[in-house]
C-alpha positions as CSV (number, residue, x, y, z in Angstrom):
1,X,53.7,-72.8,178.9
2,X,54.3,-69.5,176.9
3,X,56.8,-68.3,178.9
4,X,58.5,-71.5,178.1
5,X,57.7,-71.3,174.2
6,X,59.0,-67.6,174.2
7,X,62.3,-68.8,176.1
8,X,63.2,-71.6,173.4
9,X,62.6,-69.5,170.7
10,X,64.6,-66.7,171.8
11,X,67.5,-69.0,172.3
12,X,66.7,-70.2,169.0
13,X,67.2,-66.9,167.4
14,X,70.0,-66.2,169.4
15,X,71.9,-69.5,168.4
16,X,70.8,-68.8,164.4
17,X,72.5,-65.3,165.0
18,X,75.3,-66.5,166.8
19,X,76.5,-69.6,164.5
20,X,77.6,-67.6,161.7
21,X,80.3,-65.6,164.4
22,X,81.1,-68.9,165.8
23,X,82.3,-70.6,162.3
24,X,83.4,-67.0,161.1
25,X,87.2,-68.2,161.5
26,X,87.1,-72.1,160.4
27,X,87.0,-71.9,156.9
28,X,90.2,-70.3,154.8
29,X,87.5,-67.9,152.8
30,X,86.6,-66.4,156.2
31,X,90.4,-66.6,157.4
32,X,90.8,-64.3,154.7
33,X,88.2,-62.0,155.9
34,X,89.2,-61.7,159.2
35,X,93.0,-61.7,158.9
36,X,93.2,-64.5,161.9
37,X,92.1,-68.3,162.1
38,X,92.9,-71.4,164.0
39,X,93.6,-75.0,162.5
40,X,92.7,-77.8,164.9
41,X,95.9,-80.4,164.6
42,X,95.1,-83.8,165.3
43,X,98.3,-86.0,165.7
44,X,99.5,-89.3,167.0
45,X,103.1,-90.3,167.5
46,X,105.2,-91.2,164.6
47,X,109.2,-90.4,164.7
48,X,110.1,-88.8,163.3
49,X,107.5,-87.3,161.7
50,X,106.3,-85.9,165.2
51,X,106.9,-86.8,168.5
52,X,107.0,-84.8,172.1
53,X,110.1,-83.2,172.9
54,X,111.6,-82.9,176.4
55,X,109.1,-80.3,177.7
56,X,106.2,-82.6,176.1
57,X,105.5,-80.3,173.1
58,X,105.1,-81.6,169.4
59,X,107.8,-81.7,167.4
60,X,109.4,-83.5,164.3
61,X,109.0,-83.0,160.3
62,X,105.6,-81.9,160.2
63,X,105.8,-79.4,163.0
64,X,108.3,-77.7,161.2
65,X,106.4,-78.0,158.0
66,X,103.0,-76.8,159.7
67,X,105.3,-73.4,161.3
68,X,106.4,-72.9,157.6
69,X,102.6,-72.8,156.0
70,X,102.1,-70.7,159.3
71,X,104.9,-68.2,157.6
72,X,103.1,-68.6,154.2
73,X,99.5,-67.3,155.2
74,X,101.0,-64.5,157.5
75,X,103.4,-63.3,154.5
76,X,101.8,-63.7,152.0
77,X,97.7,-62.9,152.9
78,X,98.4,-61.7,156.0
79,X,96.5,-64.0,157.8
80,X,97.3,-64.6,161.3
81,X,97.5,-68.2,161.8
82,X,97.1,-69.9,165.2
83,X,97.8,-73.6,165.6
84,X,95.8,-75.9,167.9
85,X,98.0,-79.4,168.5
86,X,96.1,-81.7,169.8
87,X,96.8,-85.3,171.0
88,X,95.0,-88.3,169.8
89,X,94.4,-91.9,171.2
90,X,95.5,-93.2,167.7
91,X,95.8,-92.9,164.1
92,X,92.3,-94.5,163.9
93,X,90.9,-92.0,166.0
94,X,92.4,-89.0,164.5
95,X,90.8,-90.6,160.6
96,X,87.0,-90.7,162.7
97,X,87.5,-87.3,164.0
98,X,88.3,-85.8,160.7
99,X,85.9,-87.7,158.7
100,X,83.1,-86.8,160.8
101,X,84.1,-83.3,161.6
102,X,82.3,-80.6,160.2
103,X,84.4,-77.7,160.8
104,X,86.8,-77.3,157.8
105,X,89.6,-75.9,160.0
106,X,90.7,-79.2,161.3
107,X,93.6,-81.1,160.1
108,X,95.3,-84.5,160.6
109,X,98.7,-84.4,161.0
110,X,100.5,-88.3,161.2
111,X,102.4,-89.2,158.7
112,X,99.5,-90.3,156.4
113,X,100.0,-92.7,153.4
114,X,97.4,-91.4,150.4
115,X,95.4,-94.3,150.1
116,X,92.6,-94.6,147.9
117,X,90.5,-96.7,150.8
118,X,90.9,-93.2,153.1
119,X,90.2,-90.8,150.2
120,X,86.5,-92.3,150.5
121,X,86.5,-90.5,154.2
122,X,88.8,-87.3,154.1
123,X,90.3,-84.7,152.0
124,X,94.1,-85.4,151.6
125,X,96.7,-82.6,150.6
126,X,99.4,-82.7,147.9
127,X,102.0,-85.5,148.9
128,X,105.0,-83.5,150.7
129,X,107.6,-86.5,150.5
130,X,107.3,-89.8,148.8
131,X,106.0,-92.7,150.2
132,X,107.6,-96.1,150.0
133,X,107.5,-99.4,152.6
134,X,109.5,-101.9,153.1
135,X,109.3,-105.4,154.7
136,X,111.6,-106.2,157.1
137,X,113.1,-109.0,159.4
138,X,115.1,-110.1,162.1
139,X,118.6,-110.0,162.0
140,X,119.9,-113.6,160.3
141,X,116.8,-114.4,158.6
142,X,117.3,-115.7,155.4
143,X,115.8,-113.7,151.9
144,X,112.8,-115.3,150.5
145,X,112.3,-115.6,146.5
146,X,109.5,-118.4,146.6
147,X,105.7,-119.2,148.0
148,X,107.2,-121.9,149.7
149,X,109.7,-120.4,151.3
150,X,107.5,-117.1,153.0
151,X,105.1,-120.0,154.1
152,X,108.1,-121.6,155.8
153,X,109.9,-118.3,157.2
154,X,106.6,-116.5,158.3
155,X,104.7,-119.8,159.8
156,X,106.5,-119.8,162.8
157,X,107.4,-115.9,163.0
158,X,105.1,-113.1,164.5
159,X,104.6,-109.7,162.7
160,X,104.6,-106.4,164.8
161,X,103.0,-103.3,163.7
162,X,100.9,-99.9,165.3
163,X,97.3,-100.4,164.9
164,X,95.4,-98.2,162.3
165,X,98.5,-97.9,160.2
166,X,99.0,-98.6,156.1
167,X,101.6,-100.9,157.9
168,X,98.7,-102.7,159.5
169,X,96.9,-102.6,156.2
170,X,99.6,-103.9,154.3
171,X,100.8,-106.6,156.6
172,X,96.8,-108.0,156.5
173,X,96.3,-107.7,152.6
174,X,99.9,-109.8,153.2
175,X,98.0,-112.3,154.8
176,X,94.7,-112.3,152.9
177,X,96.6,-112.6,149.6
178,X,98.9,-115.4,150.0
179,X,96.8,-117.1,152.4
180,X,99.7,-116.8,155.2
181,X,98.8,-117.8,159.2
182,X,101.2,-115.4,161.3
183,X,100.0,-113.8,164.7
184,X,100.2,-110.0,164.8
185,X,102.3,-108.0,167.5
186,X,100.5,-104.3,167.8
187,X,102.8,-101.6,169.5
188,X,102.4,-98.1,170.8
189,X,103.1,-95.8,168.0
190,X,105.2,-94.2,170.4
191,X,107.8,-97.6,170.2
192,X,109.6,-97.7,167.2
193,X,108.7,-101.2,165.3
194,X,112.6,-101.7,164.1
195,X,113.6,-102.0,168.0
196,X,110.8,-104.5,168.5
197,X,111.7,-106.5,165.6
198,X,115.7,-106.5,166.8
199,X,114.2,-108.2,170.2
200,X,113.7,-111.4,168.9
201,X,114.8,-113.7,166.2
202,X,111.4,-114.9,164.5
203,X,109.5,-111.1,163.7
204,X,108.7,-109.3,160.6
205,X,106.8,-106.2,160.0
206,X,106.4,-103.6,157.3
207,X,108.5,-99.9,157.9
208,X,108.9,-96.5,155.7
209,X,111.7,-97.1,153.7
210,X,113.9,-93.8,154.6
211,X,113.2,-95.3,158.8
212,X,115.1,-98.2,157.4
213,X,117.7,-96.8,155.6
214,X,118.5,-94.9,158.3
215,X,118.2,-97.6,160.7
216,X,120.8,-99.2,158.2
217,X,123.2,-96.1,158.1
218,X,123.2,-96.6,161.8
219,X,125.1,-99.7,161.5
220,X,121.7,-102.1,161.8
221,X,121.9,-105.6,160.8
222,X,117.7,-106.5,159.8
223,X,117.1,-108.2,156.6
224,X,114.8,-106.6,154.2
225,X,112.8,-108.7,151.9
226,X,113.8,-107.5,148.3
227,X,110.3,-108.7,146.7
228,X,107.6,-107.0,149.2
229,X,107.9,-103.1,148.4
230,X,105.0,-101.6,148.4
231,X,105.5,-98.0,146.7
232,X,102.5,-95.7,148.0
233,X,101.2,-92.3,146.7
234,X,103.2,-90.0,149.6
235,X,102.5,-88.7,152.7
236,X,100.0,-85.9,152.8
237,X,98.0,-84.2,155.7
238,X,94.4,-84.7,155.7
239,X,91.0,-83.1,156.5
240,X,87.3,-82.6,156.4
241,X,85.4,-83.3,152.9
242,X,85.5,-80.1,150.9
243,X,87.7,-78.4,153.4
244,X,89.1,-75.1,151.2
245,X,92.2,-75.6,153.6
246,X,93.3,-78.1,151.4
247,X,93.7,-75.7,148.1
248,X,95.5,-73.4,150.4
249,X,97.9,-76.1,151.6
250,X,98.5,-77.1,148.0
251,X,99.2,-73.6,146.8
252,X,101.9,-74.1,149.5
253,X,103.4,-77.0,149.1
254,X,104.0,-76.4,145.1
255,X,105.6,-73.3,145.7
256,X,108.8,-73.2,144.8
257,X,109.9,-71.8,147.8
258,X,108.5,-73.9,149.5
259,X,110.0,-77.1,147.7
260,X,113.2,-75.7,149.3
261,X,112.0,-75.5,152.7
262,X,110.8,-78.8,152.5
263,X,114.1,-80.0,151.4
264,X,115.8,-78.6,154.5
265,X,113.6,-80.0,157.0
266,X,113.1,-83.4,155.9
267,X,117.2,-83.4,155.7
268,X,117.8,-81.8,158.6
269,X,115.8,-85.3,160.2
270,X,117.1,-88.0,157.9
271,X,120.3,-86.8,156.1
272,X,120.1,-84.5,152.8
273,X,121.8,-87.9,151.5
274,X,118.6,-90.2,152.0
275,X,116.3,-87.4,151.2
276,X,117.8,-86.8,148.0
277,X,117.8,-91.1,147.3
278,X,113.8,-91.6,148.2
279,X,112.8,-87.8,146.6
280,X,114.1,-89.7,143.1
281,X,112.7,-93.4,143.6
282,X,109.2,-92.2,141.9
283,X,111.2,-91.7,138.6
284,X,112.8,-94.9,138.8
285,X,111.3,-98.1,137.6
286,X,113.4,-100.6,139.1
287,X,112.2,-99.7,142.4
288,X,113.8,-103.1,144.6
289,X,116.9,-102.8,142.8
290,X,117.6,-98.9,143.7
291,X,117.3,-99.7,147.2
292,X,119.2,-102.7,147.2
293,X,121.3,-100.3,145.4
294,X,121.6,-98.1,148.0
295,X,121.6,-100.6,151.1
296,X,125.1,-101.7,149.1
297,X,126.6,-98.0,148.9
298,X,125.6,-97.1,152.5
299,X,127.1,-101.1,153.6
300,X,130.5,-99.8,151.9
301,X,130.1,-96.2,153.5
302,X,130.0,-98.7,156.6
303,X,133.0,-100.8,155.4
304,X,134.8,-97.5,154.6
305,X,134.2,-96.7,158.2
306,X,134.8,-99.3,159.8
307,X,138.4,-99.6,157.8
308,X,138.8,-95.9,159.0
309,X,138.2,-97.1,162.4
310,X,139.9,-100.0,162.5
311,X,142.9,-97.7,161.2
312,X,142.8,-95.3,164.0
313,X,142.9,-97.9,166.6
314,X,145.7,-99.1,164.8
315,X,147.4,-95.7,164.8
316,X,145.6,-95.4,168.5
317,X,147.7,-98.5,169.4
318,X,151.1,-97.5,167.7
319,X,150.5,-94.2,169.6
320,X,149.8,-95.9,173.0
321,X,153.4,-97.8,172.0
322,X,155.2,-94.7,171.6
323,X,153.9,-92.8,174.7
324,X,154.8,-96.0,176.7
325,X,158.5,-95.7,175.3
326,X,158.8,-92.2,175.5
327,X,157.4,-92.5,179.4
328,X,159.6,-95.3,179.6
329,X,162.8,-93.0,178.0
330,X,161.2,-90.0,180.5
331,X,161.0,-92.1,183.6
332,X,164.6,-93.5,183.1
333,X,166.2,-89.3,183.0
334,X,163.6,-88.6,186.0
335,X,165.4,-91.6,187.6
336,X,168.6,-89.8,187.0
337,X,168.0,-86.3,187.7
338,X,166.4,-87.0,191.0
339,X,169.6,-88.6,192.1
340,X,171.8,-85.6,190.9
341,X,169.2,-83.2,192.6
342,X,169.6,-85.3,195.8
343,X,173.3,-84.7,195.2
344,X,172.5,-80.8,193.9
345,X,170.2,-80.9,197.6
346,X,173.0,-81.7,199.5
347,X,175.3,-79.3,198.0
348,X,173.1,-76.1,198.1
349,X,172.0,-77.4,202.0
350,X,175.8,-76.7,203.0
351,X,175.5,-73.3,201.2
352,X,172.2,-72.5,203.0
353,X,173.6,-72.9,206.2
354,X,176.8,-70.8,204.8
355,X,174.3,-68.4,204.1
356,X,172.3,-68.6,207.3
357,X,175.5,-67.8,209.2
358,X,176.0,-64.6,207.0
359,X,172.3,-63.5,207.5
360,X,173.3,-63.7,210.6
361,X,176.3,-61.7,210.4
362,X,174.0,-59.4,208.6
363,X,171.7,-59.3,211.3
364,X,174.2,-58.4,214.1
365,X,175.0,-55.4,211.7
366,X,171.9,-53.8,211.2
367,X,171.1,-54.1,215.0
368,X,174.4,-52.4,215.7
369,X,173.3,-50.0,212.6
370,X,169.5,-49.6,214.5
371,X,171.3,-48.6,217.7
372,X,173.7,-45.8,216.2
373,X,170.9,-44.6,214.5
374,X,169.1,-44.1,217.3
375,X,171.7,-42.7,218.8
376,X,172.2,-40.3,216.2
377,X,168.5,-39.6,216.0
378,X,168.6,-38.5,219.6
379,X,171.9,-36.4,219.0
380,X,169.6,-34.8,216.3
381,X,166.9,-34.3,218.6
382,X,169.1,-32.7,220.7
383,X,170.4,-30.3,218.4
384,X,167.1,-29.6,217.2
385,X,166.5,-28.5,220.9
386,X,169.5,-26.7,221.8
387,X,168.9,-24.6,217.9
388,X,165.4,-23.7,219.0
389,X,166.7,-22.4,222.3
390,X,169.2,-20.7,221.3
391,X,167.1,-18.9,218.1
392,X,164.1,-17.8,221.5
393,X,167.4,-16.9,223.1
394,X,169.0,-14.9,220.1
395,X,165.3,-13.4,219.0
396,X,165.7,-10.7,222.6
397,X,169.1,-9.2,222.2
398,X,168.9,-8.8,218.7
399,X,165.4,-7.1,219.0
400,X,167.1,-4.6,221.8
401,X,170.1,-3.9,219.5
402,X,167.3,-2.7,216.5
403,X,165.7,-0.9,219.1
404,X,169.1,0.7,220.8
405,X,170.1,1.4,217.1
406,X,166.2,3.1,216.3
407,X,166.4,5.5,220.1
408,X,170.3,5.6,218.9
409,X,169.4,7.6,215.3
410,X,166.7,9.7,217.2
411,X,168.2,10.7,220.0
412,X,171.3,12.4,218.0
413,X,170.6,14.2,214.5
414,X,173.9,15.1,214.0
415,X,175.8,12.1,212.7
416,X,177.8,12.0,210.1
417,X,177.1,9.9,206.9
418,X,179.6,7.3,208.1
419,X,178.2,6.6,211.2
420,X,174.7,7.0,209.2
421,X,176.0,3.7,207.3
422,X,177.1,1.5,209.5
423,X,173.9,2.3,212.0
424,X,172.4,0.9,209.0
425,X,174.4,-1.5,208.2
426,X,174.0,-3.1,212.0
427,X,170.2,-2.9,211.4
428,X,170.5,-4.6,208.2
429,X,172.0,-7.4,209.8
430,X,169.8,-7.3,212.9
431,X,166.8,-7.7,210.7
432,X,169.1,-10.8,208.9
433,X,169.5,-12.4,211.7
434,X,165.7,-11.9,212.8
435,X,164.7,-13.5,209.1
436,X,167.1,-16.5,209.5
437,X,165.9,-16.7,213.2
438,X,162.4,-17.0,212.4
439,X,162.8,-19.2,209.2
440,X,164.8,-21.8,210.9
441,X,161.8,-22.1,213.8
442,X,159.5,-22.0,211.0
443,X,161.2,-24.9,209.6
444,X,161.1,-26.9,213.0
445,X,157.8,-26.5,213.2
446,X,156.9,-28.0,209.9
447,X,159.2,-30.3,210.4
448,X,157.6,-31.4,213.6
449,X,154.1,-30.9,211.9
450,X,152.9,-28.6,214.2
451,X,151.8,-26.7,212.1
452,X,147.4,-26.4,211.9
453,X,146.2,-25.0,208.5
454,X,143.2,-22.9,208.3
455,X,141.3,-23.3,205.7
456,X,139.4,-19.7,205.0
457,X,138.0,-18.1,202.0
458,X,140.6,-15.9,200.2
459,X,140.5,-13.5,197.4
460,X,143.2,-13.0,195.6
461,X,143.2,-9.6,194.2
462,X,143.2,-8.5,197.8
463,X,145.8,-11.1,198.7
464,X,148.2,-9.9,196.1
465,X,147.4,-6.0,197.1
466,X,148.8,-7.0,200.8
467,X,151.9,-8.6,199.5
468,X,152.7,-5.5,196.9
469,X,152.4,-3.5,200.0
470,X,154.6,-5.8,202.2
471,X,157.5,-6.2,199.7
472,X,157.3,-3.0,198.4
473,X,160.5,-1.1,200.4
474,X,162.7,-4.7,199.3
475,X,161.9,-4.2,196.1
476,X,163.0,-0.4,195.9
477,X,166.3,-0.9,197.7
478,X,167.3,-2.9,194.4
479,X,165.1,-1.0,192.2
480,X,163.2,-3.9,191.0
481,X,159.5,-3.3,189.3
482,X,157.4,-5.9,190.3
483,X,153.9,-6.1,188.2
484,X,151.0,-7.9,189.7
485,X,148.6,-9.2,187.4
486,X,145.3,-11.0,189.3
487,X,141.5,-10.9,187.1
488,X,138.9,-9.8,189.7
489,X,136.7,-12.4,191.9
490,X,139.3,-15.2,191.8
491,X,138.4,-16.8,195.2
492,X,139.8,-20.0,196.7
493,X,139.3,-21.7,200.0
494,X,142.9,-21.9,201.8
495,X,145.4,-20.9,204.5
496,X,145.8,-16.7,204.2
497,X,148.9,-16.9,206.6
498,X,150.6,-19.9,205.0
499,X,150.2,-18.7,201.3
500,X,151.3,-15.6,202.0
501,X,154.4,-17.0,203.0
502,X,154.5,-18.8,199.8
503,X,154.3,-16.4,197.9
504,X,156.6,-14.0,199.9
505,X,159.0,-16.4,199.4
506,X,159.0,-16.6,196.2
507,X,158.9,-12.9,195.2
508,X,161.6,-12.9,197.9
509,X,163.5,-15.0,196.1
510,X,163.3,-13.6,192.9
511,X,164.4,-10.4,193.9
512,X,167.6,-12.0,196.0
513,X,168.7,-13.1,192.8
514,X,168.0,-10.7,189.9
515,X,170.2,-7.8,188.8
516,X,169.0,-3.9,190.0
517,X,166.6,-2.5,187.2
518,X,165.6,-5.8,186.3
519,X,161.2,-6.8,186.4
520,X,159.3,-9.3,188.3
521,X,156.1,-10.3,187.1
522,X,153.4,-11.7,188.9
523,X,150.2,-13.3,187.7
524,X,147.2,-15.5,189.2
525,X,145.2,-17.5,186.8
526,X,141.7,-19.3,187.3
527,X,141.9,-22.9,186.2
528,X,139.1,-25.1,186.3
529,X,138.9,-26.0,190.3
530,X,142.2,-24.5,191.2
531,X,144.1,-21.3,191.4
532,X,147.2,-20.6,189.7
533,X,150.1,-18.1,191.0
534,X,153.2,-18.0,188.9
535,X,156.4,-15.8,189.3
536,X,158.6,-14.8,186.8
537,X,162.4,-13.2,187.1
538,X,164.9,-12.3,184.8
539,X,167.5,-13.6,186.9
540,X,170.4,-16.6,185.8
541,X,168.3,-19.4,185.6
542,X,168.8,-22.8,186.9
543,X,170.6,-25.8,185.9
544,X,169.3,-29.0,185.5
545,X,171.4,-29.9,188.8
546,X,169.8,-26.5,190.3
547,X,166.4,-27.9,189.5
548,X,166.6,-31.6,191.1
549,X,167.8,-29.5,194.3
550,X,165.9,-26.6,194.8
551,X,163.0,-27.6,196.6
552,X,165.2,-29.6,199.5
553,X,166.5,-27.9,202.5
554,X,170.1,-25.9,202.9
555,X,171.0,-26.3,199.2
556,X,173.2,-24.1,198.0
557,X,173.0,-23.3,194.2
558,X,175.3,-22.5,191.5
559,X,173.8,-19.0,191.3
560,X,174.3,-16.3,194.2
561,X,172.2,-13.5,195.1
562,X,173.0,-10.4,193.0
563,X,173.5,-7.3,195.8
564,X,175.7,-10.0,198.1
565,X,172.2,-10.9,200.1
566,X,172.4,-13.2,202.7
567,X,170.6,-16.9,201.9
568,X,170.1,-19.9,204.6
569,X,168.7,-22.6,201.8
570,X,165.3,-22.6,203.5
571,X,162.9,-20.8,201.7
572,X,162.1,-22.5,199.2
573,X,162.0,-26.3,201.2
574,X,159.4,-23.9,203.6
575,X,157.1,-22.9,200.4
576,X,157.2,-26.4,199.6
577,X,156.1,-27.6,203.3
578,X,153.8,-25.4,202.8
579,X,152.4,-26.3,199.8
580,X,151.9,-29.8,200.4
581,X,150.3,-29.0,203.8
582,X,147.5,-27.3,201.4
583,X,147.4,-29.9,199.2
584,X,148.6,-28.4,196.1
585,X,152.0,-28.5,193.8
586,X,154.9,-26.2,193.3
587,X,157.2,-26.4,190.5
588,X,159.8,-24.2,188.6
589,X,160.5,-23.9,184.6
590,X,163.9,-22.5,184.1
591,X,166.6,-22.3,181.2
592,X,170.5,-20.9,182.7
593,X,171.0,-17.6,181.5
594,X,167.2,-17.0,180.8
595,X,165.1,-16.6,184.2
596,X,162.9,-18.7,186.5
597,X,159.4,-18.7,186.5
598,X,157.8,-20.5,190.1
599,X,154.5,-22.1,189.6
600,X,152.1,-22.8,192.6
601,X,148.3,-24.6,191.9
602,X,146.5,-24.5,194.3
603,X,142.5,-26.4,194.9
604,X,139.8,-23.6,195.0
605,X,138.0,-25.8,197.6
C-alpha cells in the first residue's frame, strides 16, 4: 500500500513539473519566449473560404491569410510559427471544440459571421472582410414586397442550407418571426447551396452576398429577394476565452500592410471588382439598393458581353462566308491547274524519256571511257615497270663507269688539266644520273605506298650536325654558307631516314637555285607539341603560279638552277610524300625577286 502511495505521488510531482513544459508553446506570451509555437486550426469546408485542393490539402482565402500572419510573427518577432490544420465534422463541432478548449493556441478557421449569440462562447478576431447575406431563390420566382405574398411563395417551397451556419440561424429566426411553415433542406458544407437551389424550381435559402454576385457575374439566373438582407458584423477567426492570440491577430489584421495583403487575396478569389463593391457597403446606408445597384451594372457587363458575343459570331459567320468563297474561288484554279499539269505531265513524260535515251547515250560513254582508262591505267603500269627496270638496270653500269673513272685517276698521275676536267665532268654526271636514278625509285615507292615509317626518338641538334656534314662538299662547290641554327634538347618522335631526306631536299634545293656567295639559313624551333624546321635562301623567289605548283610532281618552274644544275621536278613532291606520311605540313613563303623560305611542322609525338 505504500509502495502504491509513493508511486502516485511521484507521478504527481512529475505531472506538476511537466505541465508547465507541456503548455510552454500554446500561449503567444510563451511563443514569444521560445521563438516557436504551434496554432491548432480547426476548419470545415466553405468555398471559397477554404476547401481541399487536388492533393487534399486546405486551401482558399483563409489559408492564404493564416500563411501571411505566419510571415507577420516570423518577421517581425521572430517567432517560428507552425500551423496544425485540422479537419472538423462541422461548423458546430469546430464552435464546441473551441469553446471548451483550454489551450489558447487553438483557432477556428470557417468563415465565421461575428455574432453576438457566439461571442457568449469564444473569442472572435477583428473582422477581415465584411459580412453581408442575401436571400435567394430559384430561377423564375417572382420578388416578394408583402406578408402575403412570402406566406404564398415560401408555403409550398423548401429552404436549403449547411447545418450550424448563421445561414441556418437566419433562415430559422425567418421562420420564428413571421410565423412561416417551410421544411428545411441541410447540405454538406462541402456542396455549394446556389447549385442546390438551381435543381429545383420551389427552394430558397440564405448565401454571402459576394458568393452571389459572383454566382451572378457567372451568367446565373436566381432571384434574390431585395427586402431580406441581413448585414452582419464580418467574418473573423475565433478562439478560446481570453486567448492572447487574438491581440496578436488584431495587431495583424490592422496593419497597414497587411490591409494590402488582404486586398490581394480576397481579389485574387472573387475579382478586385466585387471586393472593392462589398469592402464599401458598411459605409453605405441604402444597403438593398447598392446591390440591386450592382446586380444591374454586372447584368449590363453581361448584356455588354453578350452583344460582344453575339458580334463575333456574326463576324465568325461573315468569316465562315468568305473562307467558303475563297475555297470556292481556290478549288475552281486547283480545278484548272490540275488539268494544265496533266497536260504539263504529259509534255515533260516525252522529255523524260528523251532524256532517258541520252542518259543512256551517256552511259555507253563512260563505259567506253572506264575501259580506256583501264587500258591506260595498265599502259601506266607498265611503264611504271619497264622505268623501274630499267633505273636497277642503269644503277650497275653507271656505278662501274664511277669506279672505272676513280681506278682511272689513280692508276695515272700524270694527266693533263683537260683530261682532269672531263674525268670530272663524267663523274659529275655519273653521280646525276645515280641521284635522278634513285629519286625516281624513291618516288615509285611512295607512290605505291611501300614505304614503312619508323617512328624513333630524334634529336635535332644531332640531326642537323649529320646533315651539315652531308651537304657540306655541295655547298662549297658553289661557295654557299649555310648557318644551322637548332636550341639544345629539342626532341621529337619521327622517321630519322625519311626527315633526313626532307630536309636534304630542301637545303638541296636551295642551293640548286641560289647565286655563288649567296647564305642559307637554317633554323628548328620548339612549338608547343611540334617541331619546326624552316629554310631560308636568297634565291629568285616564286610566283604565285610557282607556288600553286611546287609541291606536285615534274613541274618545271619559272626559275632555273643558278650553276646550270640538273633538276627532275621530284624533290620537292618526295619531301611532300614524305611529310604527309609523318603526319605533318610543309609549306613555302616566297615573294619573286626576294627568296624562299620552306617550312616543315612536324608532331613531337
Amino acid at each position: 500500500m505504500k509502495i502504491r502511495s509513493t508511486f502516485l505521488i511521484f507521478v504527481n510531482l512529475l505531472i506538476f513539473r511537466q505541465s508547465p513544459l507541456i503548455g510552454q508553446n500554446e500561449s503567444w506570451q510563451e511563443a514569444q519566449k521560445q521563438g516557436n509555437a504551434t496554432l491548432n486550426l480547426h476548419w470545415y469546408i466553405s468555398n471559397p473560404f477554404i476547401y481541399k485542393n487536388q492533393k487534399g490539402e486546405p486551401e482558399g482565402l483563409e489559408v492564404e491569410i493564416l500563411e501571411s500572419f505566419q510571415s507577420y510573427v516570423k518577421n517581425n518577432y521572430n517567432v517560428k510559427l507552425e500551423l496544425n490544420w485540422i479537419e472538423n465534422e462541422s461548423f458546430n463541432n469546430i464552435i464546441d471544440r473551441i469553446s471548451s478548449n483550454a489551450k489558447p493556441n487553438s483557432l477556428g478557421v470557417s468563415a465565421f459571421s461575428i455574432t453576438e449569440k457566439r461571442r457568449k462562447s469564444v473569442d472572435f478576431t477583428e473582422p477581415y472582410l465584411s459580412d453581408v447575406a442575401v436571400l435567394v431563390s430559384s430561377k423564375g420566382t417572382p420578388i416578394v414586397r408583402t406578408l402575403g405574398e412570402i406566406n404564398k411563395m415560401m408555403a409550398n417551397m423548401t429552404a436549403v442550407t449547411i447545418k450550424g451556419t448563421t445561414y441556418e440561424q437566419f433562415l430559422l429566426d425567418l421562420k420564428k418571426q413571421l410565423n412561416l411553415d417551410f421544411e428545411i433542406l441541410y447540405i454538406e458544407s462541402d456542396k455549394n447551396i446556389l447549385e442546390e437551389i438551381s435543381k429545383a424550381d420551389d427552394r430558397f435559402g440564405f448565401i454571402d452576398l459576394p458568393i452571389y454576385l459572383m454566382l451572378i457575374k457567372r451568367g446565373g439566373t436566381l432571384t434574390r429577394q431585395n427586402f431580406f438582407t441581413i448585414k452582419g458584423n464580418g467574418y473573423g477567426f475565433i478562439a478560446p476565452q481570453h486567448s492572447d492570440w487574438i491581440e496578436i491577430f488584431n495587431e495583424f489584421l490592422t496593419d497597414p500592410k497587411t490591409s494590402v495583403k488582404l486586398a490581394n487575396i480576397t481579389s485574387k478569389y472573387m475579382g478586385p471588382e466585387l471586393y472593392n463593391f462589398i469592402d464599401g457597403l458598411y459605409g453605405q446606408d441604402n444597403l438593398g439598393a447598392s446591390i440591386l445597384t450592382k446586380e444591374k451594372e454586372i447584368q449590363l457587363e453581361q448584356l455588354r458581353n453578350a452583344n460582344l458575343l453575339i458580334e463575333k459570331e456574326k463576324n465568325t459567320r461573315i468569316t465562315y462566308i468568305i473562307i467558303a468563297i475563297v475555297t470556292t474561288i481556290l478549288l475552281a484554279i486547283i480545278i484548272t491547274l490540275f488539268y494544265r499539269e496533266q497536260k504539263i505531265a504529259k509534255l515533260l513524260s516525252r522529255k523524260n524519256k528523251q532524256i532517258e535515251q541520252q542518259q543512256q547515250s551517256i552511259q555507253n560513254k563512260n563505259e567506253q571511257l572506264s575501259n580506256r582508262n583501264l587500258q591506260l591505267t595498265n599502259l601506266n603500269e607498265e611503264k611504271n615497270n619497264l622505268v623501274k627496270i630499267l633505273a636497277h638496270d642503269l644503277r650497275s653500269p653507271i656505278n662501274q663507269i664511277k669506279g672505272l673513272l676513280d681506278i682511272l685517276k689513280l692508276s695515272n698521275r700524270n694527266f693533263k688539266e683537260d683530261d682532269i676536267k672531263i674525268i670530272h665532268q663524267t663523274q659529275d654526271s655519273a653521280e646525276r644520273l645515280n641521284q635522278m636514278i634513285s629519286k625516281i625509285l624513291d618516288f615509285d615507292a611512295l607512290e605505291g605506298d611501300r614505304m614503312k615509317v619508323i617512328f624513333e626518338e630524334i634529336e635535332v641538334k644531332e640531326l642537323l650536325d649529320s646533315v651539315e656534314k652531308e651537304l657540306e662538299v655541295t655547298a662549297k662547290k658553289k661557295n654557299i654558307s649555310i648557318t644551322y641554327k637548332a636550341k639544345e634538347n629539342i626532341i621529337l618522335n619521327s622517321d630519322h631516314l625519311f626527315l633526313t631526306q626532307i630536309l636534304e631536299n630542301i637545303i638541296v634545293n636551295a642551293i640548286k637555285f641560289s647565286d655563288p656567295g649567296r647564305k642559307i639559313y637554317v633554323d628548328a624551333k620548339s612549338n608547343k607539341d611540334q617541331v619546326i624546321f624552316s629554310v631560308q635562301d636568297q634565291g629568285p623567289g616564286l610566283t604565285e603560279k610557282d607556288k600553286s605548283m611546287i609541291f606536285k610532281k615534274f613541274q618545271k618552274l619559272s626559275a632555273q638552277p643558278t650553276a646550270g644544275e640538273h633538276s627532275t621536278g621530284l624533290g620537292l613532291s618526295i619531301v611532300k610524300k614524305y611529310v604527309d606520311l609523318l603526319n605533318g605540313k610543309v609549306w613555302v613563303e616566297s615573294e619573286e625577286g626576294k627568296g624562299s623560305t620552306f617550312f616543315v611542322a612536324l608532331p613531337k609525338k
